[in-house]
PASE-855224 format. One line per 8 residues: number of its first residue (from 1); their letters; for each residue x, y, z of N, C-alpha, C. Coordinates in steps of 0.05 Angstrom, whole numbers, plus 5000, padded with zeros to 4 digits. Layout:
! residues N
NUM> a> X:Y:Z:X:Y:Z:X:Y:Z ~ ...
END
This chain:
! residues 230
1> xxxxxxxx> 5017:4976:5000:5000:5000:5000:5017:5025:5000 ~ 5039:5023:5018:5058:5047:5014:5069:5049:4993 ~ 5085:5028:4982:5098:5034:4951:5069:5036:4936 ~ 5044:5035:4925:5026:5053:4917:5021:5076:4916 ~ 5017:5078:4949:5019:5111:4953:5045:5132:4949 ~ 5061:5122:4941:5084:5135:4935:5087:5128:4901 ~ 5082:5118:4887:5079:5117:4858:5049:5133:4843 ~ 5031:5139:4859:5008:5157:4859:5009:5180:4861
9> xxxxxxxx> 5032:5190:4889:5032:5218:4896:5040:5240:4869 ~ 5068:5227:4856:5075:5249:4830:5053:5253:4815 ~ 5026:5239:4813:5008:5239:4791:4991:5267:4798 ~ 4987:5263:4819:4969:5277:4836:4983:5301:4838 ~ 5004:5299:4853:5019:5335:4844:5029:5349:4820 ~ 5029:5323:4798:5035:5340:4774:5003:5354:4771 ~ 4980:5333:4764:4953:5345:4764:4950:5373:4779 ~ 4958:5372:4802:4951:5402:4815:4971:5414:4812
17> xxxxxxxx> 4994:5420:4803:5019:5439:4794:5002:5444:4771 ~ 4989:5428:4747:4985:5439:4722:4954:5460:4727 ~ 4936:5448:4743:4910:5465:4741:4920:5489:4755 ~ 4935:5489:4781:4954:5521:4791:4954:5531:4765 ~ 4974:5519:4748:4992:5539:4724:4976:5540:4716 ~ 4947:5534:4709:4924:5546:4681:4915:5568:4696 ~ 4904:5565:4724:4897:5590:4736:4914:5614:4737 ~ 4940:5609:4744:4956:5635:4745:4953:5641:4705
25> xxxxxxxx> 4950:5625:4691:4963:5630:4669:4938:5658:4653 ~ 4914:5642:4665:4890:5656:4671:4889:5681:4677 ~ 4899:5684:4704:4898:5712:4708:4917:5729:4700 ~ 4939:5719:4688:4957:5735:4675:4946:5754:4639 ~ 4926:5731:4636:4916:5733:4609:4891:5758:4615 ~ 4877:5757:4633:4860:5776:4645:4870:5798:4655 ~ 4897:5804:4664:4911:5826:4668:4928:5843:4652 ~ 4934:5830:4645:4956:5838:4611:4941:5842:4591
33> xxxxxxxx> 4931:5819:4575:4909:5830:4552:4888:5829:4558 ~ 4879:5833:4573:4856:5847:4573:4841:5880:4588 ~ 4848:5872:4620:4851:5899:4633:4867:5914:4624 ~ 4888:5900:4617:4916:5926:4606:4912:5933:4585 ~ 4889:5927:4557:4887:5938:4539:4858:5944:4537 ~ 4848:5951:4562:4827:5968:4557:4790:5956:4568 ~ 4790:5931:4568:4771:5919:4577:4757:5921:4608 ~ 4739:5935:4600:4730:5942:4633:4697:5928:4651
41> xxxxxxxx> 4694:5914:4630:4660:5901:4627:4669:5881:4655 ~ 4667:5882:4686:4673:5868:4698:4659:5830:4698 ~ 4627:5838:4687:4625:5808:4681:4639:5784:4655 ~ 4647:5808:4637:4669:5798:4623:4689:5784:4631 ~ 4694:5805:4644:4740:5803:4653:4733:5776:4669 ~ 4709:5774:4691:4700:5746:4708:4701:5730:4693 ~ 4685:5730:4668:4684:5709:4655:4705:5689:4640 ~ 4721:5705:4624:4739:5697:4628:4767:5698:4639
49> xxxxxxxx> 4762:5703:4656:4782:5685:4686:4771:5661:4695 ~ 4749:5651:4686:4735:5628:4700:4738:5608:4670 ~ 4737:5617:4640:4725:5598:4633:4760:5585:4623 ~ 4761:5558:4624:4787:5547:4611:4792:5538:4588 ~ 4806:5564:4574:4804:5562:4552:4825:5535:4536 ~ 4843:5525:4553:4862:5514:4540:4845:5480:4537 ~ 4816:5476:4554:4805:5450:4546:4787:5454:4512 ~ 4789:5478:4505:4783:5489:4483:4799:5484:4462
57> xxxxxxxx> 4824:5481:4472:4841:5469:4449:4867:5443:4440 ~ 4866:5441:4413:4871:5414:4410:4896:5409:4427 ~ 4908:5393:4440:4920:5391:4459:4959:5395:4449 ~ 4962:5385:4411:4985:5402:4404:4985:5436:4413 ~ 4969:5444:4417:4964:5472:4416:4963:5490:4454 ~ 4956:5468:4468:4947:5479:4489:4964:5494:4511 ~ 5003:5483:4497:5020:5502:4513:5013:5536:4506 ~ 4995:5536:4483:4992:5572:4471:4970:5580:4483
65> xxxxxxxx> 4958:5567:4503:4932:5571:4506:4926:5604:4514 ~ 4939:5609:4525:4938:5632:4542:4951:5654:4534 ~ 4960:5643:4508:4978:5672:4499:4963:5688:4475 ~ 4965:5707:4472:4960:5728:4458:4947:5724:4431 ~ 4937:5703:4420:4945:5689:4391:4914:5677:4389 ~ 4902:5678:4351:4886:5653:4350:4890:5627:4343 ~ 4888:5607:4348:4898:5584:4341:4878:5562:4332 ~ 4895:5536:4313:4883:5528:4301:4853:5504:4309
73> xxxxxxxx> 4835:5504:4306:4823:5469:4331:4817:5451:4306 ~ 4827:5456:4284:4821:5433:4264:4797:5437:4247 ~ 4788:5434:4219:4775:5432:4203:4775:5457:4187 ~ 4797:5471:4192:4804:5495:4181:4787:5521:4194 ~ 4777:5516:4210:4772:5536:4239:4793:5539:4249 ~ 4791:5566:4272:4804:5579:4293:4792:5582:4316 ~ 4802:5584:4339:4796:5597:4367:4803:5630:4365 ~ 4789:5646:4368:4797:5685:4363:4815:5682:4388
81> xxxxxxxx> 4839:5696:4383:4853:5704:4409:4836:5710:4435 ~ 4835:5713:4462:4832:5719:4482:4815:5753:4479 ~ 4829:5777:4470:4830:5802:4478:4795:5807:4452 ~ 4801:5791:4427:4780:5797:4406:4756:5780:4418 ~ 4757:5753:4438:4734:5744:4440:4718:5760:4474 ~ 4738:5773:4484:4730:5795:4504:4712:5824:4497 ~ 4730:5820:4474:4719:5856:4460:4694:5847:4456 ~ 4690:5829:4436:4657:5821:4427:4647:5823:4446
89> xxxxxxxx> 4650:5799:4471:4627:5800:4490:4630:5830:4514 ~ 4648:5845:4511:4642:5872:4524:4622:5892:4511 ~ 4629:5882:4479:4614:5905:4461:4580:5898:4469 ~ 4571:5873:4471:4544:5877:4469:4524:5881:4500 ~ 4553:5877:4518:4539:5888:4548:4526:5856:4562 ~ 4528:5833:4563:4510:5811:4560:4504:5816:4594 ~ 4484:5804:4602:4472:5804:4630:4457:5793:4640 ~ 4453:5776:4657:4430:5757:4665:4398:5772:4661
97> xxxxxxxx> 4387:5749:4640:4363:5758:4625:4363:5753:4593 ~ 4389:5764:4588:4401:5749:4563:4390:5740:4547 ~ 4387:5728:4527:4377:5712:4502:4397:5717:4479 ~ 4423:5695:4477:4446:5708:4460:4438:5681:4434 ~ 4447:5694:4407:4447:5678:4383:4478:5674:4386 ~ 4497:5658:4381:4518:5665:4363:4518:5638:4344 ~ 4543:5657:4320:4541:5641:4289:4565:5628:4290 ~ 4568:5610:4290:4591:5596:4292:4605:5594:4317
105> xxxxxxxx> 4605:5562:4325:4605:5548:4346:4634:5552:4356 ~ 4640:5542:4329:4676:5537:4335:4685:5513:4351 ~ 4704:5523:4371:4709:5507:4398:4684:5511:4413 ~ 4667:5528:4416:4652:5518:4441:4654:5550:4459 ~ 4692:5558:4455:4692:5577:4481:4683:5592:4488 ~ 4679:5618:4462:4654:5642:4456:4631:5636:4473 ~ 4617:5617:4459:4600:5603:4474:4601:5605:4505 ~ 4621:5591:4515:4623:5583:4544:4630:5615:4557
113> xxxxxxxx> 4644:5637:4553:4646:5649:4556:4613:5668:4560 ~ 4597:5665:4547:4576:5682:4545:4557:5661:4571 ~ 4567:5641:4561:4544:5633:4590:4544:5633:4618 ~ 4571:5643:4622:4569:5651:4651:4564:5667:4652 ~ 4557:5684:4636:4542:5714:4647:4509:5710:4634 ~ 4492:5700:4613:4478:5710:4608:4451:5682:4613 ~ 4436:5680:4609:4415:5664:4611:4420:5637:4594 ~ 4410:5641:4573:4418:5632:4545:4429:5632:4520
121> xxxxxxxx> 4444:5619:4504:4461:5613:4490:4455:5595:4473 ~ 4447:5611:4445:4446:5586:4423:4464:5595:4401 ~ 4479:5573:4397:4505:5566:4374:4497:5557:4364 ~ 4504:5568:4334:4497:5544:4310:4531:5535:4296 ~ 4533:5516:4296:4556:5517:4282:4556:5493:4251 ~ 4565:5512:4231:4564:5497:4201:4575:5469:4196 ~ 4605:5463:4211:4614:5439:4210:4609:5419:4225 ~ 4598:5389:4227:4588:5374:4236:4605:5363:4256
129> xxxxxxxx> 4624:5358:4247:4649:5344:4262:4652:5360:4288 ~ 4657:5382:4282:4672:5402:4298:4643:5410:4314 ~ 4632:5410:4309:4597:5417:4328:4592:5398:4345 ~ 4600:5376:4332:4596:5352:4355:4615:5349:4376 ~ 4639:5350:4376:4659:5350:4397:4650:5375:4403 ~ 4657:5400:4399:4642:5421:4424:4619:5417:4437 ~ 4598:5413:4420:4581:5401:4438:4583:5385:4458 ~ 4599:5367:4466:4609:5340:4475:4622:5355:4499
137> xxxxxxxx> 4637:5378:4492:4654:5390:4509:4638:5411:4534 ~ 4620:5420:4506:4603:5439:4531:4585:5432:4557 ~ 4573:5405:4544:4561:5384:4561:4579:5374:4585 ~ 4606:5367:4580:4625:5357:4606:4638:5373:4623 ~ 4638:5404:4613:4641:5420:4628:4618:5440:4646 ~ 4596:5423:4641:4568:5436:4649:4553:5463:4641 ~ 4556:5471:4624:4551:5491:4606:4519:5477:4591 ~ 4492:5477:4616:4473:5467:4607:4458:5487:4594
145> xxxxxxxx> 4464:5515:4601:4452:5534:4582:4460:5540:4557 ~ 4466:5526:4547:4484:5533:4511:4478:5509:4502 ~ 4455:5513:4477:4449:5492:4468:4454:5494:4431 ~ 4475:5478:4419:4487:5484:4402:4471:5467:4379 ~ 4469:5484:4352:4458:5473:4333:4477:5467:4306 ~ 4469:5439:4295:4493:5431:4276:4476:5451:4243 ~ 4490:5468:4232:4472:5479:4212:4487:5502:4209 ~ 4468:5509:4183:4477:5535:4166:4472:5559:4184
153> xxxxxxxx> 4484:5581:4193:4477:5602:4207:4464:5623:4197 ~ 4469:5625:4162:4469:5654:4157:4432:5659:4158 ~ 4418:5637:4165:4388:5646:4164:4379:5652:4199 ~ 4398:5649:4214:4400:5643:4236:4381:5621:4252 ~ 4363:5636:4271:4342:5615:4283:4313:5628:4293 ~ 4298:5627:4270:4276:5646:4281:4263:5635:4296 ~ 4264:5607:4302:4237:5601:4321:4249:5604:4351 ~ 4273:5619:4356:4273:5625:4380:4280:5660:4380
161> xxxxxxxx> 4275:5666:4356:4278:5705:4363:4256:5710:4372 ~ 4258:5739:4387:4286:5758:4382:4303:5759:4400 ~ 4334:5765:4395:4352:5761:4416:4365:5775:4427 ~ 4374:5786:4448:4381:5804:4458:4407:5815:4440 ~ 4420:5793:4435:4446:5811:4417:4459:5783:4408 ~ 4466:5784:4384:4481:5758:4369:4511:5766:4359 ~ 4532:5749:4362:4554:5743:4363:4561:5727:4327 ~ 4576:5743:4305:4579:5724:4291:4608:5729:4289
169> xxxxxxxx> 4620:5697:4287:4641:5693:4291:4655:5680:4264 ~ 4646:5697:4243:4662:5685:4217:4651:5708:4197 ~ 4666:5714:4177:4663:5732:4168:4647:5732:4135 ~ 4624:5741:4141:4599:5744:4113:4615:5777:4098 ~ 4617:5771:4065:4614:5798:4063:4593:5821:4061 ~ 4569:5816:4062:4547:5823:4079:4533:5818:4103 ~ 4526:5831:4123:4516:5827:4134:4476:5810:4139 ~ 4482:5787:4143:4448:5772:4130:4426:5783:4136
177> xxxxxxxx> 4409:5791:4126:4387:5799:4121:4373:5791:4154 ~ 4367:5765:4156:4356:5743:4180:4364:5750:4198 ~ 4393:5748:4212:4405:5766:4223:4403:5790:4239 ~ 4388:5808:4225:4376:5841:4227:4348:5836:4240 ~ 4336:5811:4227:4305:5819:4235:4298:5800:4260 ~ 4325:5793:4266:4320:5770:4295:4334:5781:4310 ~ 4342:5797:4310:4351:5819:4328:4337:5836:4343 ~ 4330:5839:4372:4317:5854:4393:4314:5874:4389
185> xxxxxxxx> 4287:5902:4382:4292:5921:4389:4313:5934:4415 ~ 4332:5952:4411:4351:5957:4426:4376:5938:4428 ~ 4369:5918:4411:4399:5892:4405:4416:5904:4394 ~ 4429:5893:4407:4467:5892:4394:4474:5862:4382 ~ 4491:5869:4361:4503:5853:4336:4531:5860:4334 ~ 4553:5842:4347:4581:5835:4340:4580:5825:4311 ~ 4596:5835:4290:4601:5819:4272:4629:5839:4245 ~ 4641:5802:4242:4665:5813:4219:4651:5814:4193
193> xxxxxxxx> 4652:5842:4175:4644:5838:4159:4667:5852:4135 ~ 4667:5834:4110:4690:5838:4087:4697:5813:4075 ~ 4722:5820:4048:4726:5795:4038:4734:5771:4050 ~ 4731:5745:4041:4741:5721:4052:4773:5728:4046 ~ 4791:5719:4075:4819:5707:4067:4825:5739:4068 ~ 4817:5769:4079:4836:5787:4072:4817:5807:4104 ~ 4833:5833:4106:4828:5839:4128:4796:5847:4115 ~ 4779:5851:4153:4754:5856:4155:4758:5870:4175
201> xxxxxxxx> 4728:5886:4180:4725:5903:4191:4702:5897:4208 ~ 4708:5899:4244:4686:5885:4260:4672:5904:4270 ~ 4649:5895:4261:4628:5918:4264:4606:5915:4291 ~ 4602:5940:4303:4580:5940:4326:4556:5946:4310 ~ 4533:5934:4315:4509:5938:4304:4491:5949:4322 ~ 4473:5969:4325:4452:5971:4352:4427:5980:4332 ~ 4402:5971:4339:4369:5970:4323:4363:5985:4348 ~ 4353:6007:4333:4340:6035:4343:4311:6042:4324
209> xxxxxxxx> 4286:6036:4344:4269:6035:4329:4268:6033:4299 ~ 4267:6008:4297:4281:5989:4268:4301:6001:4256 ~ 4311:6011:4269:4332:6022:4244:4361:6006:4249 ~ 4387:6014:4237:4403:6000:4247:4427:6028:4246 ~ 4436:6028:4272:4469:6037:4272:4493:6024:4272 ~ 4506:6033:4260:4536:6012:4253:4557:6028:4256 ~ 4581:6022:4277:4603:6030:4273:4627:6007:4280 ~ 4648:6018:4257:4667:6002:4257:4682:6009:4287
217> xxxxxxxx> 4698:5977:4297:4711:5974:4323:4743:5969:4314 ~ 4749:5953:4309:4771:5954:4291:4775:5928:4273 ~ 4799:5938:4247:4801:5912:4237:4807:5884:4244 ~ 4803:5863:4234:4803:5833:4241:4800:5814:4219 ~ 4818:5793:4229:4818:5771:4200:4805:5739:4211 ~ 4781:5746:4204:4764:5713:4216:4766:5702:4190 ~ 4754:5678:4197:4759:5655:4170:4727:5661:4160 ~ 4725:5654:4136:4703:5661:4124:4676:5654:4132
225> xxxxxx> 4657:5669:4122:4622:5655:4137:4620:5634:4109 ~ 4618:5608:4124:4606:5589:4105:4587:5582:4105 ~ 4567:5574:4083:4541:5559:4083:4544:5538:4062 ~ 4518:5523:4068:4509:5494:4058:4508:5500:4021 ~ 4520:5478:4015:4512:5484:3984:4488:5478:3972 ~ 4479:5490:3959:4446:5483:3950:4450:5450:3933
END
């Protein structure tokens, strides 16, 4: 039993040396890029400090988790760096009461990120593969409010508008039509809009008795908005 417990112990302290280093790595990422470049939305900056982003990614990748960068999770998707997936959810204010769309699933994190602050969370994400393992992911990390849909985004989801503010996380060079009209009087709309494969320009959207205001936040290079082929 003792030579057990002594071939057990390194397992167990490497395990808790490594979740320490995600936390510190955490709050280093919350202090540096983010407070230090401007992010002041406190249920944000909480949010992620809490959510772990490095189970978000593929595990070649997960020594970068925390650094400054977007990186790859496979099927020719990305994870947005840290400071761009902060900006979004500062831009639209999210708050318990919530009702959030976002377009593209991705990893999951966006996602997970918005659900500790807001009520609900529906993702649609286009690639099947990659929808199912996030899904898979969001479920084991308890994230019962984010309920992810495998599908085309750009029509979004009317049978659950209107939403308080939607998140799209790939870049249309228009903005969708569907989009606009499932959108909350007084909603906010994160979204990259421009050519595929070259810089874009991420735009704040706010619907003011139907109308829409738009101003650019700054440039950004997301991977393209894809849809289903007819």
């Amino acid at each position: 039993m003792k030579l057990l417990l002594k071939l057990l112990l390194p397992l167990f302290v490497s395990h808790s040396a490594s979740c320490q280093n995600h936390e510190e790595l955490r709050e280093k990422m919350v202090r540096r890029q983010l407070e230090g470049r401007g992010i002041k939305h406190e249920p944000t900056l909480k949010a992620m400090g809490k959510v772990e982003r490095h189970r978000f990614i593929p595990v070649d990748y997960r020594d970068q988790a925390y650094e400054d960068t977007p990186l790859p999770i496979g099927y020719g998707q990305t994870i947005s760096q840290p400071y761009v997936v902060a900006t979004m959810t500062e831009l639209i204010q999210p708050r318990p009461g919530f009702r959030v769309l976002e377009i593209g699933a991705g990893s999951g994190y966006q996602a997970a990120v918005l659900a500790e602050i807001v009520d609900s969370v529906y993702t649609i994400e286009i690639v099947k593969e990659l929808g199912e393992r996030s899904r898979k992911l969001l479920k084991e990390l308890g994230y019962n409010n984010v309920r992810l849909i495998i599908g085309d985004g750009y029509k979004g989801l009317p049978e659950k508008a209107p939403f308080d503010a939607i998140l799209v996380t790939a870049a249309p060079e228009e903005i969708p039509p569907a989009l606009i009209e499932q959108l909350k009087e007084g909603g906010k709309m994160v979204i990259p809009v421009g050519p595929a494969r070259d810089i874009q320009s991420l735009k704040l959207v706010e619907k003011r008795n139907g109308k829409l205001k738009s101003r650019e936040v700054f440039p950004v290079r997301f991977v393209p908005f894809t849809r289903k082929k007819d």
